[in-house]
C-alpha positions in Angstrom: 2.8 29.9 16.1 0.6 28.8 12.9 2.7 30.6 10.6 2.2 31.1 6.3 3.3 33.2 3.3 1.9 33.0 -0.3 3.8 35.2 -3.0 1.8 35.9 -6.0 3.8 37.7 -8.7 5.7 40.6 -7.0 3.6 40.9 -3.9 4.1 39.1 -0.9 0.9 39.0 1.1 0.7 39.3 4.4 0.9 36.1 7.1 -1.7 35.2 9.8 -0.1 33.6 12.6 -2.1 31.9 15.0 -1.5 31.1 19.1 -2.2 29.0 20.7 -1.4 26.9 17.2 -4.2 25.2 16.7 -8.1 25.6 15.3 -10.5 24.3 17.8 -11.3 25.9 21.2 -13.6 25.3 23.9 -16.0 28.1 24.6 -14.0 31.1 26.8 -11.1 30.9 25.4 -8.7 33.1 24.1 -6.7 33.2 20.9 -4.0 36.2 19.8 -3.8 36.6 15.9 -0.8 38.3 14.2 -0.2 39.6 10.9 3.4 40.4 9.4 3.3 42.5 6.7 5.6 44.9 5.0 3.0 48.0 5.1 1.4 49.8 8.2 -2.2 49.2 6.6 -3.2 45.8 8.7 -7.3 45.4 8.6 -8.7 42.0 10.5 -11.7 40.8 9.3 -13.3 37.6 9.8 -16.4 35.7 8.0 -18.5 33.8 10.4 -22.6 33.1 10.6 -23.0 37.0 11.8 -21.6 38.2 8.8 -18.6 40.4 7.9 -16.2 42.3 11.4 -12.8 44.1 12.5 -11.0 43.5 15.1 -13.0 45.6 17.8 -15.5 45.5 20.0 -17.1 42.5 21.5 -14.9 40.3 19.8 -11.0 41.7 20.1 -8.9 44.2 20.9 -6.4 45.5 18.2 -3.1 46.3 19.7 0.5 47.4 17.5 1.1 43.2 17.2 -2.1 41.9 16.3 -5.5 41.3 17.4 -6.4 39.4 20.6 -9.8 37.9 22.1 -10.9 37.9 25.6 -13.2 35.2 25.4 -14.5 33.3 22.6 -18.3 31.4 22.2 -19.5 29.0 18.9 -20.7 31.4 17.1 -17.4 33.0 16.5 -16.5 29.9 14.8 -15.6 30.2 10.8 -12.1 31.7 8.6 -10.5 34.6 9.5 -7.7 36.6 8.1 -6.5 39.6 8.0 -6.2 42.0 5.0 -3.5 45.1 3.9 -2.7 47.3 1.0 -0.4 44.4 0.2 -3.5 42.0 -0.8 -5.2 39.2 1.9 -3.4 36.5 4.0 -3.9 33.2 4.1 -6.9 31.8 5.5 -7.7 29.9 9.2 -10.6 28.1 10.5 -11.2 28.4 13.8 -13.9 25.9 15.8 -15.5 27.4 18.4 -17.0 24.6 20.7 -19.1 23.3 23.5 -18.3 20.1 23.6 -15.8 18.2 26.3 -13.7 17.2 23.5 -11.5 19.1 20.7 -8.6 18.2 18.4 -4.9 20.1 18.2 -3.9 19.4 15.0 -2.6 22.0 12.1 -4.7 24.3 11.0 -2.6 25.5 7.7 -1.5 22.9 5.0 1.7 20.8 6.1 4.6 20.3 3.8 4.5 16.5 2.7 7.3 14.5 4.1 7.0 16.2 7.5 5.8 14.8 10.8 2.6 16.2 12.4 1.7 15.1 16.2 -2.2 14.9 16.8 -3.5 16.2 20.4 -6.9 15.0 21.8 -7.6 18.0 25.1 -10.2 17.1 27.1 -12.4 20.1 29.5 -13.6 19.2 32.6 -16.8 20.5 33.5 -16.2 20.9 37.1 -13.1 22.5 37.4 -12.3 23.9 33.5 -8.9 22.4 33.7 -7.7 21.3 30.1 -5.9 18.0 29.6 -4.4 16.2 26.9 -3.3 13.3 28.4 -6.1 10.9 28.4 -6.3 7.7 26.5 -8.2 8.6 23.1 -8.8 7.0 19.8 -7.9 9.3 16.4 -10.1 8.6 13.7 -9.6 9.4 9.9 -12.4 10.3 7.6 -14.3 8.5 10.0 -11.7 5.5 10.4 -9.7 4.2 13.3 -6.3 5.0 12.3 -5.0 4.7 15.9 -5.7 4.6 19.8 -3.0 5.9 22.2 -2.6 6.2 25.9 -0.9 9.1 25.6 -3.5 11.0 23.9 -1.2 12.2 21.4 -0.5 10.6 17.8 2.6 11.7 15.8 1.8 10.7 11.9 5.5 10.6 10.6 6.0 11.6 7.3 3.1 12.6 6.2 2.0 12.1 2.4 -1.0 13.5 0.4 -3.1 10.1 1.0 -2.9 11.9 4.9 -5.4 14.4 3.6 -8.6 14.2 5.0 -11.1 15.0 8.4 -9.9 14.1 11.5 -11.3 13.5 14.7 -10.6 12.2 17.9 -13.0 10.5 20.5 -12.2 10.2 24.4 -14.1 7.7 26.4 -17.2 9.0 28.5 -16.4 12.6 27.2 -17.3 12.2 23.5 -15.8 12.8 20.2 -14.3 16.2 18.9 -15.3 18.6 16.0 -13.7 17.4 12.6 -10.8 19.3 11.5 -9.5 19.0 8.2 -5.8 18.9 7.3 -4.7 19.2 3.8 -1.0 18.3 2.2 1.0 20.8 -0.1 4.2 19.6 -2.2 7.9 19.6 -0.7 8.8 20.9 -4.1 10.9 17.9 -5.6 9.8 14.5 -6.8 11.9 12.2 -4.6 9.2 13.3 -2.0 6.3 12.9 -3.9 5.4 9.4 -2.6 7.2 7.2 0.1 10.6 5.3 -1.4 9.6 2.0 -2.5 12.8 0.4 -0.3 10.9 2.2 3.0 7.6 0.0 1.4 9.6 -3.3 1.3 11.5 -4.8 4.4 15.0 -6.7 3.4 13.8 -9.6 3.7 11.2 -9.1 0.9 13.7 -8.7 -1.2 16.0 -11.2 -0.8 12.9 -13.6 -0.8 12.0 -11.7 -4.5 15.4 -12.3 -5.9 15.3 -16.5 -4.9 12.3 -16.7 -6.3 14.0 -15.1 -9.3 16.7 -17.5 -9.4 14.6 -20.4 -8.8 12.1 -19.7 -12.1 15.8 -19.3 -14.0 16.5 -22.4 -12.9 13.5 -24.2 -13.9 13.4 -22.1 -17.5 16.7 -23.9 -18.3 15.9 -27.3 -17.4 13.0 -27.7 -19.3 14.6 -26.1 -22.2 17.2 -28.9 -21.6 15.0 -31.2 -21.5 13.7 -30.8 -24.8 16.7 -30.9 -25.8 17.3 -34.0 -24.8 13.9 -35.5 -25.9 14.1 -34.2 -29.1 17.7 -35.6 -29.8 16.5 -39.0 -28.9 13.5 -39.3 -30.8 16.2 -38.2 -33.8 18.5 -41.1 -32.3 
């Protein structure tokens, strides 16, 4: 499950949890949101073109875990949390969709140094049957950042140059909504940007260091050289 805490101060707000984890659906499906709190005081609510709701109704049914949808159209998409006497959680965005295409990827910040897999799902319109293993390009603020067979991408060690909207296009299907994945800090500097060893192969480096020698070299000699020229112009 999509899972996230913030502290601020003393309080520990509560966490939104999110399955399946991930922000995009096709239309009619379900999603179960669950908040973990330390009080008994849980409110849903969720902002979305129709304005302000709770859990009930048309939308969800509030049971003593969370709050779960029977079926889901667009116009449920926008951010939704859920709120207690202990403050608001954290935020999600949930893309509601029509179109044959949509993207699994996180839909709370990942911690940087950490590997996130990318899913393109696919819906046919026949049958309804989801699939996420069709050949599909992944695509990065609107550039090609890789096409796999698999229909999966795994980004290792993620950075916060992987910030950004991400999409993912299927052939003869179409492309998906844009989902946006945003990068927080491990918390220590080493991590902070990738090792400059991982940036520079061995062999860069050995080449580096003969060039190094070489200019030596040459330094010397011509300093000789001088040398030698000048004590036999004296001569």
């Amino acid at each position: 499950m999509v899972n996230v805490s913030t502290e601020v101060g003393d309080v520990l707000r509560p966490s939104l949890r999110l399955s399946p984890e991930r922000s995009q659906f096709f239309r009619y499906e379900s999603v179960f949101l669950s908040c973990e709190d330390r009080s008994n005081s849980t409110v849903w609510r969720n902002v979305q073109a129709t304005g302000i709701s709770e859990c009930h109704g048309r939308w969800g049914k509030m049971n003593t875990t969370g709050c779960a949808t029977v079926s889901m159209y667009p116009f449920d998409s926008g951010l939704y949390w859920c709120e207690s006497s202990e403050g608001k959680s954290n935020t999600v965005n949930i893309t509601v969709t029509d179109s044959a295409v949509i993207l699994e990827s996180p839909a709370l910040p990942v911690t940087e140094g950490s590997d996130v897999t990318l899913r393109c799902w696919s819906k046919d319109k026949t049958t309804g049957k989801l699939s996420s293993d069709l050949p599909a390009d992944f695509y990065k603020d609107g550039s090609l950042i890789g096409a796999e067979s698999t229909g999966q991408m795994t980004i290792h060690r993620v950075y916060k140059s992987g910030e950004g909207s991400y999409t993912c296009y299927i052939s003869d299907l179409g492309v998906s909504p844009e989902s946006r994945m945003d990068v927080r800090g491990s918390g220590s500097v080493e991590h902070s940007s990738p090792p400059v060893e991982e940036q520079r192969p061995p062999y860069v480096v050995v080449g580096l260091i003969v060039v190094g020698l070489v200019v030596i070299l040459l330094s010397v000699l011509l300093v000789l050289l001088c040398h030698y020229r000048t004590s036999k112009a004296f001569h």
